[in-house]
N, C-alpha and C positions, 0 to 999 in steps of 0.2 A: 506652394503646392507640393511642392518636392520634399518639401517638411513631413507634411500629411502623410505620404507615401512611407518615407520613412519611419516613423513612428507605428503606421498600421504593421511594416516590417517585424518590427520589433515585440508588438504585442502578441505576434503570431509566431515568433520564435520562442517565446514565454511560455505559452498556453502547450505548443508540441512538446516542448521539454517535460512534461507534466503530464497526467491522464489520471483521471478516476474512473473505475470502473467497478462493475457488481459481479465478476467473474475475474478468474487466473486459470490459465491451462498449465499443469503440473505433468509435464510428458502427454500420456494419453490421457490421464484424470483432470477435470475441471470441479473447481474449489469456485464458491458462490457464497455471498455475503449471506448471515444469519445461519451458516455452521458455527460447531462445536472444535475447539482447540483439539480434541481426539483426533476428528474428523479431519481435519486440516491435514496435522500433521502423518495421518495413515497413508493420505493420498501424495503429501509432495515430503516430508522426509523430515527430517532436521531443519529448522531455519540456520541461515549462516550468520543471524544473530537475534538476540532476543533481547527484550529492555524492557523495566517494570517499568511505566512512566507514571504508576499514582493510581489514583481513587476517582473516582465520579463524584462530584457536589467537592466541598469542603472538609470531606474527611471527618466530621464532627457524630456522622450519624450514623446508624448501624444501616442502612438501606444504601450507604455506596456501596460503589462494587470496582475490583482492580480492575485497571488499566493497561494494556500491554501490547507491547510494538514487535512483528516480525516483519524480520528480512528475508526476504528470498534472492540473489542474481541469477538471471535468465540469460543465457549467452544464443544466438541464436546467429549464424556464420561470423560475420563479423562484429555485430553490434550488440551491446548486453544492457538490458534494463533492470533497474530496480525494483520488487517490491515491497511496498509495505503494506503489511498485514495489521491492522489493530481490532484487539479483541477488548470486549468491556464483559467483565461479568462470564470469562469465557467463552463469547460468542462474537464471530467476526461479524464486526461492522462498518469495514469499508476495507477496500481495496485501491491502494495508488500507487501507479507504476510510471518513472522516474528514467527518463532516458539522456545520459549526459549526452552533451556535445562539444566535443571536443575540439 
Protein backbone atom coordinates (compact mmCIF):
# COMPACT_ATOMS: atom_id res chain seq x y z
CA UNK A 1 0.00 0.00 0.00
CA UNK A 2 2.72 2.33 0.83
CA UNK A 3 4.23 1.38 -2.62
CA UNK A 4 1.00 2.80 -4.18
CA UNK A 5 1.24 5.86 -2.42
CA UNK A 6 4.53 6.39 -3.42
CA UNK A 7 4.60 5.85 -6.99
CA UNK A 8 1.22 8.14 -7.16
CA UNK A 9 4.10 10.69 -5.53
CA UNK A 10 6.11 10.37 -8.01
CA UNK A 11 3.91 10.54 -11.06
CA UNK A 12 2.60 13.80 -9.71
CA UNK A 13 5.99 15.25 -9.29
CA UNK A 14 6.54 14.48 -13.18
CA UNK A 15 3.44 15.93 -14.56
CA UNK A 16 4.05 19.47 -12.20
CA UNK A 17 7.58 19.74 -13.56
CA UNK A 18 5.93 20.08 -16.97
CA UNK A 19 2.83 22.01 -18.37
CA UNK A 20 1.27 22.62 -21.81
CA UNK A 21 -0.50 25.28 -22.37
CA UNK A 22 -2.35 27.41 -25.35
CA UNK A 23 -1.19 30.82 -23.92
CA UNK A 24 2.27 32.64 -22.31
CA UNK A 25 2.04 36.11 -20.48
CA UNK A 26 4.97 38.25 -21.93
CA UNK A 27 5.02 41.22 -19.04
CA UNK A 28 1.60 42.67 -19.86
CA UNK A 29 1.15 41.02 -23.65
CA UNK A 30 -0.32 37.48 -23.78
CA UNK A 31 1.18 35.29 -26.80
CA UNK A 32 -1.57 32.37 -27.78
CA UNK A 33 -1.02 29.26 -29.98
CA UNK A 34 -1.73 29.88 -33.91
CA UNK A 35 0.37 33.26 -34.06
CA UNK A 36 2.81 34.47 -36.38
CA UNK A 37 6.76 34.44 -35.38
CA UNK A 38 6.42 38.55 -36.10
CA UNK A 39 3.84 38.45 -33.79
CA UNK A 40 5.44 36.45 -31.04
CA UNK A 41 8.35 38.07 -31.10
CA UNK A 42 6.70 42.04 -31.11
CA UNK A 43 5.18 41.10 -27.97
CA UNK A 44 7.92 39.26 -25.81
CA UNK A 45 11.36 40.27 -27.37
CA UNK A 46 14.19 38.25 -28.57
CA UNK A 47 13.97 34.57 -27.43
CA UNK A 48 17.12 33.63 -25.22
CA UNK A 49 17.47 30.89 -27.86
CA UNK A 50 16.33 29.61 -30.89
CA UNK A 51 16.87 26.05 -32.71
CA UNK A 52 15.98 25.05 -36.43
CA UNK A 53 14.96 21.51 -35.41
CA UNK A 54 13.83 20.34 -39.38
CA UNK A 55 11.06 20.05 -41.68
CA UNK A 56 7.48 18.51 -41.17
CA UNK A 57 7.09 14.83 -43.09
CA UNK A 58 10.41 13.55 -44.35
CA UNK A 59 11.75 16.40 -46.06
CA UNK A 60 11.37 14.71 -49.54
CA UNK A 61 8.35 17.09 -50.55
CA UNK A 62 7.93 20.48 -51.43
CA UNK A 63 4.61 20.78 -48.94
CA UNK A 64 6.89 20.46 -45.63
CA UNK A 65 7.46 23.33 -43.83
CA UNK A 66 10.36 24.39 -41.11
CA UNK A 67 10.41 23.51 -37.85
CA UNK A 68 11.50 25.73 -35.06
CA UNK A 69 12.03 25.79 -31.22
CA UNK A 70 12.00 29.04 -28.97
CA UNK A 71 13.15 29.63 -25.54
CA UNK A 72 11.80 32.05 -23.40
CA UNK A 73 13.05 32.13 -19.13
CA UNK A 74 10.54 33.69 -17.00
CA UNK A 75 11.87 34.47 -13.60
CA UNK A 76 9.11 35.44 -11.46
CA UNK A 77 10.57 36.13 -7.32
CA UNK A 78 12.11 33.22 -6.78
CA UNK A 79 11.28 30.62 -9.20
CA UNK A 80 12.03 30.67 -13.09
CA UNK A 81 10.26 28.52 -15.83
CA UNK A 82 11.05 27.64 -19.02
CA UNK A 83 9.46 28.09 -22.35
CA UNK A 84 9.24 26.59 -25.37
CA UNK A 85 7.92 27.94 -28.17
CA UNK A 86 7.60 25.83 -31.40
CA UNK A 87 6.59 27.13 -34.62
CA UNK A 88 5.81 24.90 -37.83
CA UNK A 89 5.52 26.84 -40.97
CA UNK A 90 5.88 30.07 -38.98
CA UNK A 91 3.20 29.77 -36.87
CA UNK A 92 3.08 28.70 -33.19
CA UNK A 93 1.92 25.55 -32.22
CA UNK A 94 2.19 24.82 -28.93
CA UNK A 95 3.44 26.27 -25.93
CA UNK A 96 5.33 24.12 -22.93
CA UNK A 97 6.46 25.49 -19.91
CA UNK A 98 9.15 23.69 -17.98
CA UNK A 99 9.67 24.25 -14.18
CA UNK A 100 13.01 22.66 -12.75
CA UNK A 101 13.22 21.47 -9.31
CA UNK A 102 15.69 21.75 -7.70
Amino acid sequence: MKNKYLLLILIMSVFSAHAQFKTMRCGTKVVSVGERVFEVERKCGTPNAQNFVGFTGDGSSLGNVPIEEWIYNQTTGSATAYNLLRFEGGKLVSIESYFPTN
